[in-house]
LOKOLVEX-440527 format. One line per 5 residues: number of its first residue (from 1); their letters; for each residue x, z, y of C-alpha. Coordinates in steps of 0.02 Angstrom, whole numbers, plus 50000, padded with zeros to 5 digits. Last residue first. Example, Ala and Ser with C-alpha at 12.3 -4.5 7.8 and 13.67 -1.06 7.14 Angstrom:
2
2) sa) 50684/50357/49947 ~ 50615/50390/49775
This chain:
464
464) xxxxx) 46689/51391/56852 ~ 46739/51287/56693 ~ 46843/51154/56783 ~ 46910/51054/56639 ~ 47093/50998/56655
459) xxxxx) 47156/51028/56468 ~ 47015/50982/56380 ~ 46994/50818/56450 ~ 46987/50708/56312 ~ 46907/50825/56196
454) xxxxx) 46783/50870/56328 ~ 46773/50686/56354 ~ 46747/50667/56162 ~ 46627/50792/56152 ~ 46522/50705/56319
449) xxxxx) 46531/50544/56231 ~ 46467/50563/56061 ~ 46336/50686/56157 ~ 46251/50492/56242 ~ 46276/50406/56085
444) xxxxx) 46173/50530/55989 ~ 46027/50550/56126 ~ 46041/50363/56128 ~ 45991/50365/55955 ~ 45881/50499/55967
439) xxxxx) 45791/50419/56093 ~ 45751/50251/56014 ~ 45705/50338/55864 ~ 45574/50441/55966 ~ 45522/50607/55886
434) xxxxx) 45373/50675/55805 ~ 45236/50817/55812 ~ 45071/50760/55730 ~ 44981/50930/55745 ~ 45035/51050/55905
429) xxxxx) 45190/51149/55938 ~ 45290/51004/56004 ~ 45180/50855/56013 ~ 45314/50756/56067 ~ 45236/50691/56223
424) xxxxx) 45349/50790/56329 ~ 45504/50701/56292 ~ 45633/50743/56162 ~ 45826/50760/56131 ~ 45873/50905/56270
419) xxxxx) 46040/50937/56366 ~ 46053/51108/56412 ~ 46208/51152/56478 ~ 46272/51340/56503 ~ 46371/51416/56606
414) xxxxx) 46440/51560/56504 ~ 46419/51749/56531 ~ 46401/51821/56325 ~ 46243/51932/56371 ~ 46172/51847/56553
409) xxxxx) 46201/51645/56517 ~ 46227/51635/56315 ~ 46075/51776/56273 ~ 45958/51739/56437 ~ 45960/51559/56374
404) xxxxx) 45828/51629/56260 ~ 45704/51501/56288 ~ 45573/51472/56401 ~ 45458/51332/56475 ~ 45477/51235/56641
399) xxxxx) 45671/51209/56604 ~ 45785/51249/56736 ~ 45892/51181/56886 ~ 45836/51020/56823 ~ 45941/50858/56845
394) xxxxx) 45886/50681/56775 ~ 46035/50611/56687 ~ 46116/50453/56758 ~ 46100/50308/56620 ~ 46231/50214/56597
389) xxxxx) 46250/50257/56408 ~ 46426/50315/56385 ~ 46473/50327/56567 ~ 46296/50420/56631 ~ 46338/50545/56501
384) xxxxx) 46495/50599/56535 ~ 46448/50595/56738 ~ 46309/50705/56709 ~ 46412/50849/56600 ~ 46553/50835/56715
379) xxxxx) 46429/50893/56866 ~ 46365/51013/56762 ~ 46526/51090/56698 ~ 46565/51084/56881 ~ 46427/51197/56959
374) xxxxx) 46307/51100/57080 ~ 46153/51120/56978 ~ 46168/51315/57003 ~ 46157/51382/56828 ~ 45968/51466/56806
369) xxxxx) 45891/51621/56717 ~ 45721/51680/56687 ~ 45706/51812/56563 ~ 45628/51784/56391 ~ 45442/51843/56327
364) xxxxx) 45368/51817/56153 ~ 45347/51992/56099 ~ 45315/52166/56135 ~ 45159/52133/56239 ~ 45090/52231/56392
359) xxxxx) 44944/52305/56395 ~ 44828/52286/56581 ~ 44694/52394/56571 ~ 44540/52345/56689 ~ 44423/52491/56736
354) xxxxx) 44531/52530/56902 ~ 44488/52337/56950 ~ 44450/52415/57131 ~ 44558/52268/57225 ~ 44681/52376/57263
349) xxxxx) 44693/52431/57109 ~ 44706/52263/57028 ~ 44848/52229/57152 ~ 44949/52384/57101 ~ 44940/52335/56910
344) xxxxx) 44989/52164/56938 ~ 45139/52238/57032 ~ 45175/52367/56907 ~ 45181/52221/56778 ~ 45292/52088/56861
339) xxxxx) 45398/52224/56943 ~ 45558/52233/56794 ~ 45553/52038/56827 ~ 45579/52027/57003 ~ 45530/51869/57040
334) xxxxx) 45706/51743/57103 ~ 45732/51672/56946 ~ 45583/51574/56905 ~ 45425/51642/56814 ~ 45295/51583/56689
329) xxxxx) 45157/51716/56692 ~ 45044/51732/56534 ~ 44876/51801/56505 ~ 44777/51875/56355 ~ 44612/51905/56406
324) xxxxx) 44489/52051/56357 ~ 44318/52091/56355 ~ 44222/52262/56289 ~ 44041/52341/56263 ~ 43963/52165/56272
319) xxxxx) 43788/52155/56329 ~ 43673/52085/56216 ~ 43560/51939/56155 ~ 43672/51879/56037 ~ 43802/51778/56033
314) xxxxx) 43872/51673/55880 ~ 44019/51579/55890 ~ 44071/51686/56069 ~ 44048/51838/55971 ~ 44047/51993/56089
309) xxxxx) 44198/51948/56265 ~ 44331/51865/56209 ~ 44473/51761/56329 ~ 44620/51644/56287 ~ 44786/51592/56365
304) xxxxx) 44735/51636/56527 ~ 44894/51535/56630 ~ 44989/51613/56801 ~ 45127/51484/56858 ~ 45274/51529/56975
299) xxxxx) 45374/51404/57071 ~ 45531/51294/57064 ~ 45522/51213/56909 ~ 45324/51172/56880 ~ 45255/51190/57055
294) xxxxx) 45417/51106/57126 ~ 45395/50978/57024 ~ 45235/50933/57058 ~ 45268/50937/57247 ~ 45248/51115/57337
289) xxxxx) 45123/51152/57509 ~ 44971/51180/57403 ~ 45015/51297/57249 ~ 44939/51248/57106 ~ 44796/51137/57062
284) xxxxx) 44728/50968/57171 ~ 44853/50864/57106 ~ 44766/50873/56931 ~ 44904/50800/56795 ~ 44857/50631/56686
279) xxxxx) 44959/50697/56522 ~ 45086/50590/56455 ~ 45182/50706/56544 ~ 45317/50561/56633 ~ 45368/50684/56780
274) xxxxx) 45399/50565/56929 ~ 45568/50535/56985 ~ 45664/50663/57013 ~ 45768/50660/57177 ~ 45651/50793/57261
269) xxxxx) 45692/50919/57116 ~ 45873/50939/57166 ~ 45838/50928/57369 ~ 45698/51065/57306 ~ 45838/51163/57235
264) xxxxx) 45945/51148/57381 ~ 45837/51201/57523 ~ 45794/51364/57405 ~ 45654/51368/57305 ~ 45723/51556/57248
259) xxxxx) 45596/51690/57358 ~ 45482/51695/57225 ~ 45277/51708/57221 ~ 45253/51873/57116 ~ 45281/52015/57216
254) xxxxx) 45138/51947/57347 ~ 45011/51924/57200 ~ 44894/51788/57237 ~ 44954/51640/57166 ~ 44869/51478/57178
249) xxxxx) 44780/51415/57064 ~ 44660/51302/57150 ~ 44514/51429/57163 ~ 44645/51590/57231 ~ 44739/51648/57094
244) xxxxx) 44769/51856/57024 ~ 44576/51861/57099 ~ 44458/51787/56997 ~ 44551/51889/56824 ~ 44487/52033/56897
239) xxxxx) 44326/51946/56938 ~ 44312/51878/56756 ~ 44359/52036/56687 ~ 44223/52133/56767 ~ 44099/52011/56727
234) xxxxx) 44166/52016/56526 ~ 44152/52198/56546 ~ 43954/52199/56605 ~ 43904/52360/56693 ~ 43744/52430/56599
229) xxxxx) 43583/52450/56704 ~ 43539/52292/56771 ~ 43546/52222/56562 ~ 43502/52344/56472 ~ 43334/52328/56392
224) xxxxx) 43341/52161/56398 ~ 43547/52128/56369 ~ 43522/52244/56208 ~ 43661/52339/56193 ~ 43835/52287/56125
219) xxxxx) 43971/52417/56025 ~ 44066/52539/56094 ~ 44077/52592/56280 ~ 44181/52529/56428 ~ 44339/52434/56369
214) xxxxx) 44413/52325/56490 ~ 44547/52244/56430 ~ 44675/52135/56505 ~ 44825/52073/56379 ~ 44993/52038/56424
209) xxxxx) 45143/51889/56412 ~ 45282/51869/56517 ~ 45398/51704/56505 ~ 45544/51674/56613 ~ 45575/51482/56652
204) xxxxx) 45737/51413/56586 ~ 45908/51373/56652 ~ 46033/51237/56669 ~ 45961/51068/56649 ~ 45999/50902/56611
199) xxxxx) 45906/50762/56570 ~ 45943/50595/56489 ~ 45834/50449/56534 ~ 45721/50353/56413 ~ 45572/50459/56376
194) xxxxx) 45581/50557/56541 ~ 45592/50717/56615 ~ 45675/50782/56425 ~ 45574/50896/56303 ~ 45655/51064/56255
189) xxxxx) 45830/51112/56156 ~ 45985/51045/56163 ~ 46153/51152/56161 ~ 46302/51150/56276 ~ 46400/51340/56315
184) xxxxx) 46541/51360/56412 ~ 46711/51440/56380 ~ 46688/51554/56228 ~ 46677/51692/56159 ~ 46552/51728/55988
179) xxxxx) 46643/51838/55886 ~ 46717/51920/56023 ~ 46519/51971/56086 ~ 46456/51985/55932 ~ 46359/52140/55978
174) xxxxx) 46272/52084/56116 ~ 46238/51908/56063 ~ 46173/52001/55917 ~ 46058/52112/56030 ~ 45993/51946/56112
169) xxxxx) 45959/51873/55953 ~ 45864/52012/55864 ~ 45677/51930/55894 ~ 45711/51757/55940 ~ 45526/51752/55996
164) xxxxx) 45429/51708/55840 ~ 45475/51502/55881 ~ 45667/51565/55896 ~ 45650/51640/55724 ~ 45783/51570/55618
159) xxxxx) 45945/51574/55717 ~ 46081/51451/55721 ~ 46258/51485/55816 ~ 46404/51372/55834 ~ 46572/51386/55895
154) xxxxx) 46684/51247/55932 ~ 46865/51230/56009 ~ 46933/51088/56081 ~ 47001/50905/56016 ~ 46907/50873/55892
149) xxxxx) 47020/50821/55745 ~ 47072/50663/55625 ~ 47035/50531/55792 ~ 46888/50452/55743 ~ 46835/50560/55637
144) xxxxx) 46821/50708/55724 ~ 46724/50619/55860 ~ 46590/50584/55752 ~ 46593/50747/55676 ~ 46543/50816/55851
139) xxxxx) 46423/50692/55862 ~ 46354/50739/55713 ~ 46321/50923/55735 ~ 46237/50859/55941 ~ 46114/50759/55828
134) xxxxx) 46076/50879/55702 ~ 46034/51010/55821 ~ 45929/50929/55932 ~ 45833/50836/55748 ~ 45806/51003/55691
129) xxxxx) 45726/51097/55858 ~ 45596/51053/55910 ~ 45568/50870/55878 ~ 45570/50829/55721 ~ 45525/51027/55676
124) xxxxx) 45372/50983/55586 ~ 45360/50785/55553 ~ 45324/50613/55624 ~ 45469/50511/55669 ~ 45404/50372/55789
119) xxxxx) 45477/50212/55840 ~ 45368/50112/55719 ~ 45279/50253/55609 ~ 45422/50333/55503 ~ 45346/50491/55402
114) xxxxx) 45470/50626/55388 ~ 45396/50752/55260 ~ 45356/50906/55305 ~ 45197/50911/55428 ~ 45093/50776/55329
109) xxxxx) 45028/50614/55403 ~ 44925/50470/55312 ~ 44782/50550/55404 ~ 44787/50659/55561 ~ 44886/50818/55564
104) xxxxx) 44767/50946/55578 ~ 44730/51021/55410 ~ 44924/51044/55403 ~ 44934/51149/55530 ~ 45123/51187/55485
99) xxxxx) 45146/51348/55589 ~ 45292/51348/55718 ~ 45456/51295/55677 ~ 45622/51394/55639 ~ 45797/51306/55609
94) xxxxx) 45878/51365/55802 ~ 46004/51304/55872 ~ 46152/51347/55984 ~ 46335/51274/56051 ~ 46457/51372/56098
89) xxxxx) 46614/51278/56165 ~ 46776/51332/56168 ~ 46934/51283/56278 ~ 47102/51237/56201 ~ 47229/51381/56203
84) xxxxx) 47191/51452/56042 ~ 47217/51295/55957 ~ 47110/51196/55819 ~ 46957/51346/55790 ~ 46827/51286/55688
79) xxxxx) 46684/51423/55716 ~ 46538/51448/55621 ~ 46380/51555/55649 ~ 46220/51583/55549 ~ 46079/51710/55591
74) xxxxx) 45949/51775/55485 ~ 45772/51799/55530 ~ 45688/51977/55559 ~ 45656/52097/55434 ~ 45744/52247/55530
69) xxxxx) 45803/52181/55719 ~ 45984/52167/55687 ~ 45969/51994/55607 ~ 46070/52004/55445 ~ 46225/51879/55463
64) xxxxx) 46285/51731/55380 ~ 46472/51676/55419 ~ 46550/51496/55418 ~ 46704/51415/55429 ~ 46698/51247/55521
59) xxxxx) 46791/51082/55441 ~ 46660/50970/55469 ~ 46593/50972/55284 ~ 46579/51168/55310 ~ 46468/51121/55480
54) xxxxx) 46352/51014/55336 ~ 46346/51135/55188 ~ 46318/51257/55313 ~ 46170/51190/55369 ~ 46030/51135/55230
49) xxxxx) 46087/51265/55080 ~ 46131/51418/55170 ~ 46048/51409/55338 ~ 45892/51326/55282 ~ 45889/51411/55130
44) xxxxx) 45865/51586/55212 ~ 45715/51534/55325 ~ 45647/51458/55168 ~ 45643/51619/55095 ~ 45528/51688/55228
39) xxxxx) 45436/51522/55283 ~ 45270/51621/55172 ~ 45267/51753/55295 ~ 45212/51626/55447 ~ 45269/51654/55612
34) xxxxx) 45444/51590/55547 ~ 45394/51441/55479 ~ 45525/51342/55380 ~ 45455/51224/55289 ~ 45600/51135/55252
29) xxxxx) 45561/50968/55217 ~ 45612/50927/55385 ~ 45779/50951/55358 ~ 45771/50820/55218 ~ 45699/50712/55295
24) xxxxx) 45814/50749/55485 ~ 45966/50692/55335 ~ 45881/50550/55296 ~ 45859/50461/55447 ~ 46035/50501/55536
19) xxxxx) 46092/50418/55379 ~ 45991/50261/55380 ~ 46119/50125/55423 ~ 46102/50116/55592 ~ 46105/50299/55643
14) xxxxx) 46289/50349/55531 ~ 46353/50167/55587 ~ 46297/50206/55794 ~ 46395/50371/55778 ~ 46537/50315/55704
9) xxxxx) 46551/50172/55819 ~ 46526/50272/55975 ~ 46681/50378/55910 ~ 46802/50247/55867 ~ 46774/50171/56059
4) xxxx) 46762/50349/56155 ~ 46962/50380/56056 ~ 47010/50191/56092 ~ 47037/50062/55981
């Protein structure tokens, strides 16, 4: 029996007879929110009583660290080091989920425990992030068992507060740098194209986040006796806000439309097929001369998150003293990301919006980074998987959202392979979140066979 043979059987054993199953439960159970202060100490016995008992199992030594950011999550690595001159692979994930909402989850449903509903998984963190870490941590043990070792280096890292903004993990990637060398980095993380195709990508969206305020006096007046006479904030707001986009979205900020949808990239996203959202999309939004995907992986998107102007559950008959909207740009590599703000800031002037304050936030926001689709590791990465499922991943140059691959691709300077276990219906971040059975095991199969190619192969990769 062959190395790729012993392994795929592992794997398919460990999902066919219920393992793969109970070990997401009892993940799951953890209620591990990290926006919420009462995840605290489960944040800490996810990592020491969920995880390492697991990568220690595999034969990895691991080492629990104090974020560097004061009260922030912990962070776990391990290693398992089998020759110094094999290559290394970091892989990443993170134990964190958003807020339960368990008064939302419809009935028979409840955030942590893993409910099975046909091909469905329901439960918090099923789909972001426990079950893309669990499955790439057991194919790496399914290799090692079929063949008594696997075959290149690994490192791992898990943090705890990836859904709070990964607050700390950039300056640990910093600071860890030896600690955490390696070769190339492959993690999951994120929502695939499609249900049942594989996607790759290399990069992430940037994510900015901000507040405009206008702030003219304290307290309402009387829209009757005032109204004519007092400037309205919330009208002021609405035309700053009016002009950042034209009517159909589209950007109006020079600085921020980017100069990175090159003739290659939209080659890339031309040979996607359609993006299976779930969602019926409006073709009519966004910029005019782009495809869908281009909008969402090649462009620039500007999003009001929410907006307040007096007591929008109960108004009164009066003129607001203040309004403000919290806003978010999703940027590609290619916008200036130190000019996002000034530039906003310059084009509200222009426009006369001197009354609107634009306040940036301290949290939430990663840097937009990219691997060029063409590199080698990706190119290996695609072919692996399209030979143990037949399936030829979909291709992304970067992820719509964000994530901090900002830490492994700028800080520590690896390529780095994202190859994600969910699909945009999910429900990631919302009530009823879940993940596809059928997926994960093909998700399982599919990372089976890229470890034990890299362990096959080790010796001739091309890792630049």
């Amino acid at each position: 029996m062959t190395l790729h043979d012993a392994a795929y059987a592992n794997i398919e054993s460990y999902f066919d007879t219920g393992a793969f199953q109970t070990e997401l439960a009892a993940l799951v159970a953890r209620p591990t929110e990290s926006q919420d202060p009462r995840g605290k100490p489960h944040l800490h016995a996810y990592l020491h009583e969920d995880i390492a008992p697991m990568l220690q199992e595999m034969g990895f030594t691991c080492r629990f660290h104090d974020n560097p950011v004061p009260d922030a999550p912990p962070i776990l690595t391990a290693e398992r080091i089998e020759n110094a001159t094999l290559p290394t692979v970091l892989s990443y994930g993170h134990g964190d989920v958003v807020r339960a909402q368990e008064d939302q989850w419809r009935e028979g449903l409840t955030p942590f425990e893993l409910i099975e509903e046909g091909d469905r998984l329901y439960g918090r963190g099923a789909a972001d992030n426990k079950v893309q870490h669990l499955i790439n941590l057991r194919a790496m043990r399914a290799v090692i068992a079929a063949q008594g070792h696997l075959g290149f280096n690994a490192k791992i890292i898990i943090e705890m507060g990836e859904e709070a903004g990964s607050p700390g993990l950039k300056e640990f990637c910093a600071q860890q740098k030896d600690l955490l060398k390696a070769d190339v980095f492959i993690a999951s993380d994120g929502p695939r194209l499609r249900p049942g195709a594989p996607t790759i990508f290399t990069g992430s969206r940037g994510g900015v986040s901000f507040d405009l305020e206008v702030n003219l006096r304290d307290g309402a007046n009387h829209s009757g006796n005032f109204g004519g006479l007092l400037a309205d904030p919330a009208m002021i707001l609405a035309h700053a806000l009016a002009s950042i986009t034209d009517d159909h979205g589209q950007i109006q900020i020079a600085e921020w439309r980017p100069d990175s949808l090159t003739s290659r990239i939209r080659e890339i996203l031309a040979a996607l097929p359609a993006h299976d959202t779930g969602i019926a999309l409006d073709p009519d939004w966004g910029e005019a001369d782009l495809t869908p995907a281009e909008r969402v992986f090649g462009w620039n998107s500007f999003t009001i998150l929410a907006m307040k102007a007096g007591v929008p559950e109960a108004p009164l008959n009066a003129i607001a003293g203040s309004a403000r909207a919290t806003c978010q740009l999703r940027f590609v590599v290619g916008t200036d990301v130190d000019d996002i703000l000034p530039a906003l800031r310059r084009h509200l002037d222009r426009a006369g919006f001197d009354k609107v304050k634009v306040v940036e936030h301290g949290e939430n926001s990663f840097p937009a980074t990219r691997l060029a689709p063409d590199h080698p590791m990706v190119r290996f990465a695609s072919a692996s998987i399209e030979n143990s499922i037949g399936v030829a991943p979909d291709i992304l140059p970067n992820l719509g959202g964000s994530l901090p691959n900002d830490c492994f691709a700028e800080v520590l300077g690896l390529p780095t392979i994202w190859v994600p276990h969910s699909y945009a219906g999910c429900s990631q971040h919302a009530p009823d979140e879940h993940v596809l059975k059928s997926l994960s095991r093909q998700a399982l199969v599919a990372m089976t066979g890229l470890f034990a190619d890299l362990s096959a192969q080790s010796s001739n990769l091309k890792l630049q």
